[in-house]
PDB file with SEQRES, HELIX, SHEET and CRYST1 records, atoms N, CA, C and O in Angstrom:
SEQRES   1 A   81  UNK UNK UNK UNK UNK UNK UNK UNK UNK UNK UNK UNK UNK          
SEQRES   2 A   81  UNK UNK UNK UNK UNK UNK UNK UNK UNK UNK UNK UNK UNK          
SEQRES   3 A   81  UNK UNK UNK UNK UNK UNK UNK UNK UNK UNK UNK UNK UNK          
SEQRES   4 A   81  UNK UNK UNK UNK UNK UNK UNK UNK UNK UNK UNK UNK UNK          
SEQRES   5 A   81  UNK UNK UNK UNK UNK UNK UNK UNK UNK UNK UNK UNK UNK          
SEQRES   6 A   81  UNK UNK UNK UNK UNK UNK UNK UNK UNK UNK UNK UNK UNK          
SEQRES   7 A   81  UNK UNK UNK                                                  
HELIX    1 AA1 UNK A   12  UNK A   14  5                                   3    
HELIX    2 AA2 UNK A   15  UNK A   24  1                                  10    
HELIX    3 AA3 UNK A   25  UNK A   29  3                                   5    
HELIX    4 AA4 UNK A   37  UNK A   53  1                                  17    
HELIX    5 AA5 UNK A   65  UNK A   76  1                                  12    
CRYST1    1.000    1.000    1.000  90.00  90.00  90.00 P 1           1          
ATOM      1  N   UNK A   1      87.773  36.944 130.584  1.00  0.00           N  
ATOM      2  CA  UNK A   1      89.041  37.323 131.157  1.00  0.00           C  
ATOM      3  C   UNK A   1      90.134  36.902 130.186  1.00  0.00           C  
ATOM      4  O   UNK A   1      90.051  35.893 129.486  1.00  0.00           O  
ATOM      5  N   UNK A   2      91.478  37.996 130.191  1.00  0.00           N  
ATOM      6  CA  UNK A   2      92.226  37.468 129.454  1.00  0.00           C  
ATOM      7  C   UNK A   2      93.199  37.483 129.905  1.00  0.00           C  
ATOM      8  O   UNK A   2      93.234  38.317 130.810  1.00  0.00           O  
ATOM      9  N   UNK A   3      94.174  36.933 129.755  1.00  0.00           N  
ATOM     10  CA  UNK A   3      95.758  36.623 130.435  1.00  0.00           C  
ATOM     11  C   UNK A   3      96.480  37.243 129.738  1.00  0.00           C  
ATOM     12  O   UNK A   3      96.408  36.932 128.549  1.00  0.00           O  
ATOM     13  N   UNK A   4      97.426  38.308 130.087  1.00  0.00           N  
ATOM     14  CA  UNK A   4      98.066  39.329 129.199  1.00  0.00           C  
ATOM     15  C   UNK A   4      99.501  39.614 130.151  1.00  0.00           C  
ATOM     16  O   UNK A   4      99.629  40.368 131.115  1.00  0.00           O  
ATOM     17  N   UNK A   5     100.540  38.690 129.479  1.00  0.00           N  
ATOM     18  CA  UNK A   5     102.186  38.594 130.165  1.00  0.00           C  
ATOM     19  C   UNK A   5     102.847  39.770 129.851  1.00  0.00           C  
ATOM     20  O   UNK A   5     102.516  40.487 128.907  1.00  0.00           O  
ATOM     21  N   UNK A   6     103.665  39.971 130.517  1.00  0.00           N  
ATOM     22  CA  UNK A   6     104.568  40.873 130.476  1.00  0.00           C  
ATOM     23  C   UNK A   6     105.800  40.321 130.041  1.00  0.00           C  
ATOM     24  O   UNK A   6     106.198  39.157 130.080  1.00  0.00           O  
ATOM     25  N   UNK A   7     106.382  41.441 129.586  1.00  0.00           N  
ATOM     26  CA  UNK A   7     108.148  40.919 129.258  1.00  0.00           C  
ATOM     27  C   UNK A   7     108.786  40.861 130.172  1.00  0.00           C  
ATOM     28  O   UNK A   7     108.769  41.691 131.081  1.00  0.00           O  
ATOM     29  N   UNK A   8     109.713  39.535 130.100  1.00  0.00           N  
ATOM     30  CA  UNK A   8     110.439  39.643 130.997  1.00  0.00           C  
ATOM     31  C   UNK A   8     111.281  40.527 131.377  1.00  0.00           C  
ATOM     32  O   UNK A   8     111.490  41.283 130.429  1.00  0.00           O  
ATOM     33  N   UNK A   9     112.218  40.991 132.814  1.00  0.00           N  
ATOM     34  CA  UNK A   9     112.362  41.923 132.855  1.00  0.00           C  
ATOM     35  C   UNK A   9     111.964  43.743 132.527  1.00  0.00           C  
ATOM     36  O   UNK A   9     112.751  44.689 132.552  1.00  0.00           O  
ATOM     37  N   UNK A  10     110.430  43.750 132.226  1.00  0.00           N  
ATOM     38  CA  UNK A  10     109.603  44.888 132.269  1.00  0.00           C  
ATOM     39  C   UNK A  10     108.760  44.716 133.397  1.00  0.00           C  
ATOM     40  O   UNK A  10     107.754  44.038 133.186  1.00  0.00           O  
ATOM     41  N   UNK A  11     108.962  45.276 134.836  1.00  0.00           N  
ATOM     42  CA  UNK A  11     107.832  45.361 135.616  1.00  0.00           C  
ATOM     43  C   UNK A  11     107.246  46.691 135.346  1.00  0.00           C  
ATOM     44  O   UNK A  11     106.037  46.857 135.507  1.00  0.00           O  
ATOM     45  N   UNK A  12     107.924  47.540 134.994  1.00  0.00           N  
ATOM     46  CA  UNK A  12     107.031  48.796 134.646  1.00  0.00           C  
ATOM     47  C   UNK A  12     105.802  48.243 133.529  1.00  0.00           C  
ATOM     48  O   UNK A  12     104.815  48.977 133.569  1.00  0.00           O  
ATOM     49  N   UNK A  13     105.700  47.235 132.671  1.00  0.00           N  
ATOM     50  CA  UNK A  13     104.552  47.142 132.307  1.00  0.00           C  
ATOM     51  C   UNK A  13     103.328  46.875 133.158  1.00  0.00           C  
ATOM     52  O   UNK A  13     102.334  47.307 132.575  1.00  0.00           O  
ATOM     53  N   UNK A  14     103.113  46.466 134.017  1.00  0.00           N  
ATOM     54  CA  UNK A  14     102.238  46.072 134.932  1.00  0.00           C  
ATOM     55  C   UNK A  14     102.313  46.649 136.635  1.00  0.00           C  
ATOM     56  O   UNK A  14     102.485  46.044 137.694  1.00  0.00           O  
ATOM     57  N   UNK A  15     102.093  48.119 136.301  1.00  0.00           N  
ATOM     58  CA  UNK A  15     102.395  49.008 137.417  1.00  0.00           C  
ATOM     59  C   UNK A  15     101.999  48.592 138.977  1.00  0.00           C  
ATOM     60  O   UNK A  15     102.744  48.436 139.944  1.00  0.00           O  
ATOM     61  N   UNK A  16     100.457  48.461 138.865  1.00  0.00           N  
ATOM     62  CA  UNK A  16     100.067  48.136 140.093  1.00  0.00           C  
ATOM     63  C   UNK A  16     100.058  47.123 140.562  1.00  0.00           C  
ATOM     64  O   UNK A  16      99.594  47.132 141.702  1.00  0.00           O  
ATOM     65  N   UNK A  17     100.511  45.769 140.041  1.00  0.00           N  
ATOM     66  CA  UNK A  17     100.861  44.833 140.923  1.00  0.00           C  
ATOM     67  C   UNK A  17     102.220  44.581 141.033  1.00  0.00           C  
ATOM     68  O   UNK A  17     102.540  43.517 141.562  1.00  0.00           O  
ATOM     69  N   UNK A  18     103.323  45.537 140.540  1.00  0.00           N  
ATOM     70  CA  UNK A  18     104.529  45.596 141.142  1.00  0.00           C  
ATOM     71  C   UNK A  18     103.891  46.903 142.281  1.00  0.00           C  
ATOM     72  O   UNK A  18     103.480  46.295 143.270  1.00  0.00           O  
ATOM     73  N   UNK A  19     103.767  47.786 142.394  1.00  0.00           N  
ATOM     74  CA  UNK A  19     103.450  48.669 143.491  1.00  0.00           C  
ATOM     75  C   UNK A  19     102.770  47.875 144.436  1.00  0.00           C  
ATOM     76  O   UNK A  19     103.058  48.283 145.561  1.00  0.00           O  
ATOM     77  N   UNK A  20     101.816  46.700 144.480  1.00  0.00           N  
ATOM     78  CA  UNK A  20     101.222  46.242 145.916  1.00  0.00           C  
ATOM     79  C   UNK A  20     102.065  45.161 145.944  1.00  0.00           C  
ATOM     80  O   UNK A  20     101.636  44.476 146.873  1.00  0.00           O  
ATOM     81  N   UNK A  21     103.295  44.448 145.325  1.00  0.00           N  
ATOM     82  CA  UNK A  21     103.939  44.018 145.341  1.00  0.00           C  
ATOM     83  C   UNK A  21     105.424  44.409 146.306  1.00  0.00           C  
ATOM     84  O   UNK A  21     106.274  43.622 146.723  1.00  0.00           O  
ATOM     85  N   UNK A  22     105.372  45.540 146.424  1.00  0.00           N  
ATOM     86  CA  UNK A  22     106.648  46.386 146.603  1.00  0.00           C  
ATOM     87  C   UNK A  22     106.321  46.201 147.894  1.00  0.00           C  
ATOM     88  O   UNK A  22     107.058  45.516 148.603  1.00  0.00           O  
ATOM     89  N   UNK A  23     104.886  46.921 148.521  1.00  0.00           N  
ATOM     90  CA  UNK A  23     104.255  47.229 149.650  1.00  0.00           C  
ATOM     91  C   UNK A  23     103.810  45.837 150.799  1.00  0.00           C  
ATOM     92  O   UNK A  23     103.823  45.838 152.030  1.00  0.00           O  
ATOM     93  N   UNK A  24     103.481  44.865 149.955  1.00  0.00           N  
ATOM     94  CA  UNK A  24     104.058  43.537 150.509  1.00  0.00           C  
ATOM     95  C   UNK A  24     105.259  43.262 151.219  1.00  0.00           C  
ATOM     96  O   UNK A  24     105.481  43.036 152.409  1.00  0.00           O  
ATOM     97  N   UNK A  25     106.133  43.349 149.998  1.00  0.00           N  
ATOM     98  CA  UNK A  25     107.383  42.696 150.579  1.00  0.00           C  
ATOM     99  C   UNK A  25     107.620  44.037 151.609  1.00  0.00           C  
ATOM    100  O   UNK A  25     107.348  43.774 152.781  1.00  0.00           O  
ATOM    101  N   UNK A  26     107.962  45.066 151.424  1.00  0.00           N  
ATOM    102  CA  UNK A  26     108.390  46.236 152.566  1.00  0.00           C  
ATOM    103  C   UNK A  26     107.482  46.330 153.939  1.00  0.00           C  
ATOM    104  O   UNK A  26     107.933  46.483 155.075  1.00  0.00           O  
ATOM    105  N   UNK A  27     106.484  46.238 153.670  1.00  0.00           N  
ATOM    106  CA  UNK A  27     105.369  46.234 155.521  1.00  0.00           C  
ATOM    107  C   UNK A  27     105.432  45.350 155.969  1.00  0.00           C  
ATOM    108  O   UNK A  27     105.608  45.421 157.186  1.00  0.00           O  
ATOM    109  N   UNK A  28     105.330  43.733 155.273  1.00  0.00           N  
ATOM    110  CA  UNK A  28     104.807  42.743 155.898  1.00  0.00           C  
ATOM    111  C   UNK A  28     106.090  41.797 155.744  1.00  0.00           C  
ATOM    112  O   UNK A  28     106.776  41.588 156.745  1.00  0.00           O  
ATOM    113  N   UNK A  29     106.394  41.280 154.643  1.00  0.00           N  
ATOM    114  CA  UNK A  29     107.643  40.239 154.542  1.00  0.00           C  
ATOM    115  C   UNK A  29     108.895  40.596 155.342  1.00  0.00           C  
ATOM    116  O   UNK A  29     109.523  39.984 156.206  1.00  0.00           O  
ATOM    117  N   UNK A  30     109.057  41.882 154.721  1.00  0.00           N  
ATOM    118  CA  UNK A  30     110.382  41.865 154.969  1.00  0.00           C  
ATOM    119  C   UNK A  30     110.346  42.535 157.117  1.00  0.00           C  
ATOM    120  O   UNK A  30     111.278  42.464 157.918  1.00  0.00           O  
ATOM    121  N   UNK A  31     109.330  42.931 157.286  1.00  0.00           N  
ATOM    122  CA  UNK A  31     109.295  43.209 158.512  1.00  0.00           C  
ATOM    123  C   UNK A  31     109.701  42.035 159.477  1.00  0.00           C  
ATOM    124  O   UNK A  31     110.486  42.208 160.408  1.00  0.00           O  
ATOM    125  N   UNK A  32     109.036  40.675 159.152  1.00  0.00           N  
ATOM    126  CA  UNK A  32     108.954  39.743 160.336  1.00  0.00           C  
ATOM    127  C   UNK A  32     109.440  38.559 159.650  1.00  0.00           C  
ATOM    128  O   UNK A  32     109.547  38.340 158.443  1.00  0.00           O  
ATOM    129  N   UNK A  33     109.821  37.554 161.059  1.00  0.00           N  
ATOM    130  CA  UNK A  33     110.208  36.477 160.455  1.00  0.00           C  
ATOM    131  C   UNK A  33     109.436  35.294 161.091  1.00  0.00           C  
ATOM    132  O   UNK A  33     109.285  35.040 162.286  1.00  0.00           O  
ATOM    133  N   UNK A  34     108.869  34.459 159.711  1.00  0.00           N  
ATOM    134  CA  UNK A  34     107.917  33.341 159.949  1.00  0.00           C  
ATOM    135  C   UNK A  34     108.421  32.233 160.663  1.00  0.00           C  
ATOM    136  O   UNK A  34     109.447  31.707 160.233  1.00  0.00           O  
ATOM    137  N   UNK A  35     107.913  31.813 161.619  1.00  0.00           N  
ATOM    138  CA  UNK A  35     108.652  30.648 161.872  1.00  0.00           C  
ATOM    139  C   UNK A  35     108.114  29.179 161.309  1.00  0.00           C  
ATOM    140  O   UNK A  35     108.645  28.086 161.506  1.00  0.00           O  
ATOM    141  N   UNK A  36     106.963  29.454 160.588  1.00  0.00           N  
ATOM    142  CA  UNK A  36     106.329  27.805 159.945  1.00  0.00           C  
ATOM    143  C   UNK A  36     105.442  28.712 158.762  1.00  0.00           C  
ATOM    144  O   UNK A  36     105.574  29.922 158.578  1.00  0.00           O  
ATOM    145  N   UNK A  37     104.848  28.128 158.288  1.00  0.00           N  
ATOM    146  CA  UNK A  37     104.183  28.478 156.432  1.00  0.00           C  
ATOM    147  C   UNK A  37     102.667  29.077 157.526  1.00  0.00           C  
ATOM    148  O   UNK A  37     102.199  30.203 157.691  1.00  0.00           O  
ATOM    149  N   UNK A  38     102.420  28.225 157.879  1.00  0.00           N  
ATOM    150  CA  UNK A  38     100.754  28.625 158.967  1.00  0.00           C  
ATOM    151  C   UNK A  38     101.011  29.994 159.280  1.00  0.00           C  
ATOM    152  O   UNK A  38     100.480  30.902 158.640  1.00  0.00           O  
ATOM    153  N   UNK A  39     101.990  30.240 160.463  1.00  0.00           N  
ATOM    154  CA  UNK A  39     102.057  31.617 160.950  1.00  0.00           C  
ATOM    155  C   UNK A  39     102.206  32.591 159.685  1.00  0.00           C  
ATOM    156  O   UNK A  39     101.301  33.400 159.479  1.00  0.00           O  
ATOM    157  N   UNK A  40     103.685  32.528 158.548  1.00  0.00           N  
ATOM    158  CA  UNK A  40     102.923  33.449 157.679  1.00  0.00           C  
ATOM    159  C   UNK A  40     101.716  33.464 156.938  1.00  0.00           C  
ATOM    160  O   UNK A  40     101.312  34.516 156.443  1.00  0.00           O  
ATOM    161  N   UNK A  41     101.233  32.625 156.841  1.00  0.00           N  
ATOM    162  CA  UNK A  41      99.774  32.350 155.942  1.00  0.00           C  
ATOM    163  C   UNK A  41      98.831  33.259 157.037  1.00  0.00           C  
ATOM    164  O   UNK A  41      98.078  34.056 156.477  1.00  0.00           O  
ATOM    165  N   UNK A  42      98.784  33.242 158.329  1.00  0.00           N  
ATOM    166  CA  UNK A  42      98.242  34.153 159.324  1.00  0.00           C  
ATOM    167  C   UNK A  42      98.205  35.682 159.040  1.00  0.00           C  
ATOM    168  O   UNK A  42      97.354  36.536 158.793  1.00  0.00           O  
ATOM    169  N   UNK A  43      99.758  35.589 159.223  1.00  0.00           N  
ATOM    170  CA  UNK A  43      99.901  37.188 159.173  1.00  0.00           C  
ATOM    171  C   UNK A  43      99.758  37.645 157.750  1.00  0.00           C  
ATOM    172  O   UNK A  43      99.284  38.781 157.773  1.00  0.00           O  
ATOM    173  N   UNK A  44      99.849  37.468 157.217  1.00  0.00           N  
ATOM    174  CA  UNK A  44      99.685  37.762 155.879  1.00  0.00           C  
ATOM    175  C   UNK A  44      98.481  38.327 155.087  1.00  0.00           C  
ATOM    176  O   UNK A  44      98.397  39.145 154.170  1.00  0.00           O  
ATOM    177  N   UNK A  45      97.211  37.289 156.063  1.00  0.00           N  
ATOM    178  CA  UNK A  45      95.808  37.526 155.593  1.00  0.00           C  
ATOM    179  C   UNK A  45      95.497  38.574 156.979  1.00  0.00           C  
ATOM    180  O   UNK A  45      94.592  39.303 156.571  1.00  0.00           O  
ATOM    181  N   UNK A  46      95.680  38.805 157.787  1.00  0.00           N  
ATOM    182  CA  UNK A  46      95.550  40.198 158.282  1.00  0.00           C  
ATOM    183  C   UNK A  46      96.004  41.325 157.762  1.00  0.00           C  
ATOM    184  O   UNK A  46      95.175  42.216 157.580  1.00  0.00           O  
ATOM    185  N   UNK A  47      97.632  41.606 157.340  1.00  0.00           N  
ATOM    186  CA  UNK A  47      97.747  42.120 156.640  1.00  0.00           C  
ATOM    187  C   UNK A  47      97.001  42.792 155.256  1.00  0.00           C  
ATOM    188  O   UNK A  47      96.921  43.980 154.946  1.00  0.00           O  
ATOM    189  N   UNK A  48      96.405  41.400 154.428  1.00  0.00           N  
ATOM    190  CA  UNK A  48      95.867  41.714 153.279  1.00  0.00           C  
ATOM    191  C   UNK A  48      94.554  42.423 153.682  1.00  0.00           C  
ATOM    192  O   UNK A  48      94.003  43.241 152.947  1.00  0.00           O  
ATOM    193  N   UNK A  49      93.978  41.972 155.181  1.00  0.00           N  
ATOM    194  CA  UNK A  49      92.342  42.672 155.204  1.00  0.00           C  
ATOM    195  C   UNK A  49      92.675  43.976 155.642  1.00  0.00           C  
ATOM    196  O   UNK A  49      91.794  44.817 155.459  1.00  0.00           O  
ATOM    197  N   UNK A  50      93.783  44.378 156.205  1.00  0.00           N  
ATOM    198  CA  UNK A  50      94.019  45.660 156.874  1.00  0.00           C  
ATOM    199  C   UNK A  50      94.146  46.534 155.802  1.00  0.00           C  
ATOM    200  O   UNK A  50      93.500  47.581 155.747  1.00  0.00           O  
ATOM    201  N   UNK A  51      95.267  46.028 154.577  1.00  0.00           N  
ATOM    202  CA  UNK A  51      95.213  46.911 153.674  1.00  0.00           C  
ATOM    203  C   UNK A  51      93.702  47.001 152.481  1.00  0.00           C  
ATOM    204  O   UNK A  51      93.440  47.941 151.730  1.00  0.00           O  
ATOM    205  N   UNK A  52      93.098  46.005 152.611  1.00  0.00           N  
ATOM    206  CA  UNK A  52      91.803  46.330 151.695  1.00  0.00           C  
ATOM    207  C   UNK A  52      90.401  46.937 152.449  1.00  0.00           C  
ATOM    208  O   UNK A  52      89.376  47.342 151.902  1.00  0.00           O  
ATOM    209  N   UNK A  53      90.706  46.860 153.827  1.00  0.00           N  
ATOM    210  CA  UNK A  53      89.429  47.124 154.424  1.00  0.00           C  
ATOM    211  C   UNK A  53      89.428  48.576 155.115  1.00  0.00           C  
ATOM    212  O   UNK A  53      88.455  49.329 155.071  1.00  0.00           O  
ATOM    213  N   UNK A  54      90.427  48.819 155.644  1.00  0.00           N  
ATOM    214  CA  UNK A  54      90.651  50.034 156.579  1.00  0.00           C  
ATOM    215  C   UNK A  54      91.889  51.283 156.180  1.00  0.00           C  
ATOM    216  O   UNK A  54      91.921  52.255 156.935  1.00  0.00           O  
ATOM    217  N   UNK A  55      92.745  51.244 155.167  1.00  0.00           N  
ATOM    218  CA  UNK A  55      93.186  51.945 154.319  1.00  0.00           C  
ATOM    219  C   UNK A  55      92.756  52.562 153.110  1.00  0.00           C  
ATOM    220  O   UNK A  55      92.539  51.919 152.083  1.00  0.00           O  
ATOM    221  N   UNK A  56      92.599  54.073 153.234  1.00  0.00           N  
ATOM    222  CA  UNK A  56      91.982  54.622 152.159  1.00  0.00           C  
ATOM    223  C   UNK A  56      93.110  54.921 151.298  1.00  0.00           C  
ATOM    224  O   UNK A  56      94.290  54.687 151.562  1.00  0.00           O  
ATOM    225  N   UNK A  57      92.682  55.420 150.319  1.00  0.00           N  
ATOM    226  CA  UNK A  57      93.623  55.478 148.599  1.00  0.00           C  
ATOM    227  C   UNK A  57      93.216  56.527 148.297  1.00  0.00           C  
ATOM    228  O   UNK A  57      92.029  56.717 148.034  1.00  0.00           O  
ATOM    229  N   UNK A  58      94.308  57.634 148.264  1.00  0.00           N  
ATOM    230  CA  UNK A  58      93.929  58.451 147.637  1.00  0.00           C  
ATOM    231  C   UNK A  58      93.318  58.538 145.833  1.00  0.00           C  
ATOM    232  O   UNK A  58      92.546  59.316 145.272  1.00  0.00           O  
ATOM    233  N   UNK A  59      94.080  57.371 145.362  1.00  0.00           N  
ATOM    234  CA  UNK A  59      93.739  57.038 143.925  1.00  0.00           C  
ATOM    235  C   UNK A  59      92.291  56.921 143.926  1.00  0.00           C  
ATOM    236  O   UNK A  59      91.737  57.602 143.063  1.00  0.00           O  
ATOM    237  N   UNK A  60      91.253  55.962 144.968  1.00  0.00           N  
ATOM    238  CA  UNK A  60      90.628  55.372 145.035  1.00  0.00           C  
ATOM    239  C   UNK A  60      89.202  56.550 145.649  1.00  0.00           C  
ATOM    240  O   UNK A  60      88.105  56.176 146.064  1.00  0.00           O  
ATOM    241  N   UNK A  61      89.628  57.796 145.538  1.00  0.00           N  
ATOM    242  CA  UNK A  61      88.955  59.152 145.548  1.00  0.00           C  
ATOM    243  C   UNK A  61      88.437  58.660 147.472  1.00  0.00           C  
ATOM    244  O   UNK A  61      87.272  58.371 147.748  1.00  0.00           O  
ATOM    245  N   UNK A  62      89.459  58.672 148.428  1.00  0.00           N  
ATOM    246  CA  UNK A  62      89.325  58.662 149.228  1.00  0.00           C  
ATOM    247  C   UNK A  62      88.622  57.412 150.337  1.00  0.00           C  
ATOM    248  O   UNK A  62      88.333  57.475 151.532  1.00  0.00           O  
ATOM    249  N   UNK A  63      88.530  56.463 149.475  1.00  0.00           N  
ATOM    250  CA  UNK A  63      87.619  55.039 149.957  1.00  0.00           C  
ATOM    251  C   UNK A  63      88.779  53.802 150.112  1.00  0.00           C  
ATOM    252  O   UNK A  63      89.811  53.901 149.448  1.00  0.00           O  
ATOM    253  N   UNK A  64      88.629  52.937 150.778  1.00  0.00           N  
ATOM    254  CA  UNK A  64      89.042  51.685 151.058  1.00  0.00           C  
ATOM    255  C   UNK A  64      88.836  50.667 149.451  1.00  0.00           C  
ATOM    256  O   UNK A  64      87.853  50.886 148.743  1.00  0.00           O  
ATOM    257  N   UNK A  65      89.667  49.813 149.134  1.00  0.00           N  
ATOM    258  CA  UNK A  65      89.525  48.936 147.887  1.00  0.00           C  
ATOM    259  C   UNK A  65      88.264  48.193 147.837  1.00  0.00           C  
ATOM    260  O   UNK A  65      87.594  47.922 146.840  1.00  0.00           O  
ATOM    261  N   UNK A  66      88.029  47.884 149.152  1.00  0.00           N  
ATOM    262  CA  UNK A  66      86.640  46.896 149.777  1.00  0.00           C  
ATOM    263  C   UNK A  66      85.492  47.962 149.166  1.00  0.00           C  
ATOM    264  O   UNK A  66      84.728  47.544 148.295  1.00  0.00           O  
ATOM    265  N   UNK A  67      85.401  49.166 149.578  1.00  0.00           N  
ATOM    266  CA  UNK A  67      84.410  49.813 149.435  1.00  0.00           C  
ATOM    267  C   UNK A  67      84.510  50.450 148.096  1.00  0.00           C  
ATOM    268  O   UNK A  67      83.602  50.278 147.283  1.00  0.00           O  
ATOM    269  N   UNK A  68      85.468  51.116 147.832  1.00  0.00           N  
ATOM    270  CA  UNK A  68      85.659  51.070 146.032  1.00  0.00           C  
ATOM    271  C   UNK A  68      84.706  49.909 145.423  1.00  0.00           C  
ATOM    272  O   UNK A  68      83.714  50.323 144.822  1.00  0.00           O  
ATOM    273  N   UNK A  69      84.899  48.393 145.511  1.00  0.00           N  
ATOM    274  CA  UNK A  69      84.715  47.548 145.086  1.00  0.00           C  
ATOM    275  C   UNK A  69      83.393  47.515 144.839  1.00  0.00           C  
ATOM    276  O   UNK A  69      82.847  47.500 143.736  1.00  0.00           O  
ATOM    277  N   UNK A  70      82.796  47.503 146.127  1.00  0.00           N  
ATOM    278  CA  UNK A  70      81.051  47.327 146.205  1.00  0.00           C  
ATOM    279  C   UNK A  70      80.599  48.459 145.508  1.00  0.00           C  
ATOM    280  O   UNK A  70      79.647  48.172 144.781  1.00  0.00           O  
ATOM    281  N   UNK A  71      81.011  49.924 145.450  1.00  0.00           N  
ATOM    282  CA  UNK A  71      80.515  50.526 144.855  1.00  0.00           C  
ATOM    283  C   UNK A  71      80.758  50.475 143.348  1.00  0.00           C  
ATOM    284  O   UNK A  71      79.797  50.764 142.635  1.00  0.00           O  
ATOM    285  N   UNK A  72      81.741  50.194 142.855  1.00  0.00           N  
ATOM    286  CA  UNK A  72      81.677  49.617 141.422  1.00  0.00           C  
ATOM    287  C   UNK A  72      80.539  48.553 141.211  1.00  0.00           C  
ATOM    288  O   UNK A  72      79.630  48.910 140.461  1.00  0.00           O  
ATOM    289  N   UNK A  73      80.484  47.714 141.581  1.00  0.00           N  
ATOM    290  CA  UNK A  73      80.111  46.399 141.742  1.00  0.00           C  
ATOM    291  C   UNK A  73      78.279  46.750 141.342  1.00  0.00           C  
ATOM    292  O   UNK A  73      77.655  46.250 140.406  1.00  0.00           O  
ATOM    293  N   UNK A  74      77.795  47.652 142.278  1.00  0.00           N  
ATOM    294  CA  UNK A  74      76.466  47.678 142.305  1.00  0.00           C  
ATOM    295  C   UNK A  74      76.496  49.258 141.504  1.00  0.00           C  
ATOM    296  O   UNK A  74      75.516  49.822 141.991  1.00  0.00           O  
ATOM    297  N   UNK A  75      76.915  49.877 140.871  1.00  0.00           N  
ATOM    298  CA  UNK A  75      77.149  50.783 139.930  1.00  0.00           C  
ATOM    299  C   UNK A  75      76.771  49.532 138.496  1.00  0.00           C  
ATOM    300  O   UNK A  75      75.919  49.661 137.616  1.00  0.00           O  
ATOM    301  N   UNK A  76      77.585  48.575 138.670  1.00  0.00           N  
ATOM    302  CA  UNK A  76      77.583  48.144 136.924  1.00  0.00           C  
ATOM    303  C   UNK A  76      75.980  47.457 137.058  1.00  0.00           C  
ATOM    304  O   UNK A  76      75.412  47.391 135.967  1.00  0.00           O  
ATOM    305  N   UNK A  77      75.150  46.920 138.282  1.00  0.00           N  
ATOM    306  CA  UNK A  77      74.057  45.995 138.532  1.00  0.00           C  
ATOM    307  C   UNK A  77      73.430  47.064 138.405  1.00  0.00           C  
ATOM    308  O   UNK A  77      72.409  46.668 137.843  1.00  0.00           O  
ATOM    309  N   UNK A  78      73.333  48.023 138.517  1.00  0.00           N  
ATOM    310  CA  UNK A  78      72.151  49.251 138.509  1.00  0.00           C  
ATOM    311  C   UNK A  78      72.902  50.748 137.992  1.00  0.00           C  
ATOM    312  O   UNK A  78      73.234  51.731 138.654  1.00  0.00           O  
ATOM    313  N   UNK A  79      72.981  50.533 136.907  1.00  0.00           N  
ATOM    314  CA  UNK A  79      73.749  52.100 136.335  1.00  0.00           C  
ATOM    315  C   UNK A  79      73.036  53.151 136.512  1.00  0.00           C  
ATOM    316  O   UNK A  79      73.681  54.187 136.351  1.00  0.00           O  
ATOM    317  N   UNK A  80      71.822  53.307 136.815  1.00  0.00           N  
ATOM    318  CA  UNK A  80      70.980  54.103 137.096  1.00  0.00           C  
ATOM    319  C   UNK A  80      72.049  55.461 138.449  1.00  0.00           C  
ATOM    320  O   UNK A  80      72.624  56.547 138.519  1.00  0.00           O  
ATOM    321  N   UNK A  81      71.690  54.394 139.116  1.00  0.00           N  
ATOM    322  CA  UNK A  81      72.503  54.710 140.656  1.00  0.00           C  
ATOM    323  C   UNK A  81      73.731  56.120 140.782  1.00  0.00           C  
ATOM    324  O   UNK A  81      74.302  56.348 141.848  1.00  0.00           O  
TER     325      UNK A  81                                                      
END                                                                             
């Protein structure tokens, strides 16, 4: 793995984690207000499973990130497949 920064002030270098960045703060942050670190730490990880488990992507040729994932995953363990 390699660690590869961006310039400051360039988020267009690093597209998709300003885009699930964006989608964060707009659905979930900016929707509600936490009243202690626990409750957002709560909502937050529902949030995160809702969007990786049960939202499909069109990028993602119609699959969930979860399921994208596994199928990469056991694609690279058995290229055959």
């Amino acid at each position: 793995m390699q660690l590869r920064l961006i310039q400051p002030g360039k988020p267009n270098q690093n597209v998709y984690v300003e885009s699930f960045n964006g989608r964060l703060r707009g659905e979930c942050l900016n929707e509600h207000w936490f009243i202690h670190l626990l409750h957002a730490g709560t909502f937050i990880e529902t949030w995160r499973r809702e969007y990786n488990e049960e939202r499909p992507k069109k990028a993602l040729g119609g699959l969930t990130p979860s399921t994208y994932a596994k199928r990469l995953a056991s694609t690279a363990i058995n290229p055959g497949l």
